[in-house]
N, C-alpha and C positions, 0 to 999 in steps of 0.2 A: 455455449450454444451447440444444438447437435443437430444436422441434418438426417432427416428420415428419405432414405434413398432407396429405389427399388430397381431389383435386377431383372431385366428381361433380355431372354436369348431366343433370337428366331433361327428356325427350320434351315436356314441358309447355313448357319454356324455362327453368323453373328451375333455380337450382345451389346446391350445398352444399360447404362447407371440412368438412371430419371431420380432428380429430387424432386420429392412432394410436396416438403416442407421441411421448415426450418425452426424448433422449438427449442425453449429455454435449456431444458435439462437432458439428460438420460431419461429418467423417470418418465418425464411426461411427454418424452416420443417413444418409447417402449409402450405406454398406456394407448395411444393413437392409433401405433400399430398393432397393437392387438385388438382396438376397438374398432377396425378397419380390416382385421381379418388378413393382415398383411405377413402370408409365408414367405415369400420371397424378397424379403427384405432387412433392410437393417438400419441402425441408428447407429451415427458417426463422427466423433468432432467437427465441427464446423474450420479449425483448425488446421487440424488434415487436409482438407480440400486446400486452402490456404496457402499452407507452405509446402503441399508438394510432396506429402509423403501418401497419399492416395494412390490407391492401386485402382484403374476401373478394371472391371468385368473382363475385358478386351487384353490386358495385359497380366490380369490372374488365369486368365484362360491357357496363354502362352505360356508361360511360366510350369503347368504341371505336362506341358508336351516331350 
């Protein structure tokens, strides 16, 4: 299962991950998000989130300081 998650950074410096949804495949959240026009986004194992190996936005952000 992959979650489709979108990145949004505001004007402050801050950022947020939003999951939109949550689909069977790669495939068929890669098709979603392209049929939703979704640039700022990505499709993720559902996994990930799971055990801990997700990075959000907030911590990839730090990371190239």
């Amino acid at each position: 299962m992959y979650a489709l998650v979108m990145f949004v950074c505001y004007l402050d410096g801050g950022c947020a991950d939003i999951v939109l949804d949550v689909l069977r495949d790669e495939q068929q959240c890669l098709a979603v998000m392209q049929e939703q026009q979704l640039r700022h986004a990505g499709c993720y194992p559902i996994e990930d989130f799971i055990d801990g190996f997700w990075f959000s936005t907030d911590q990839g952000q730090n990371m190239h300081r």
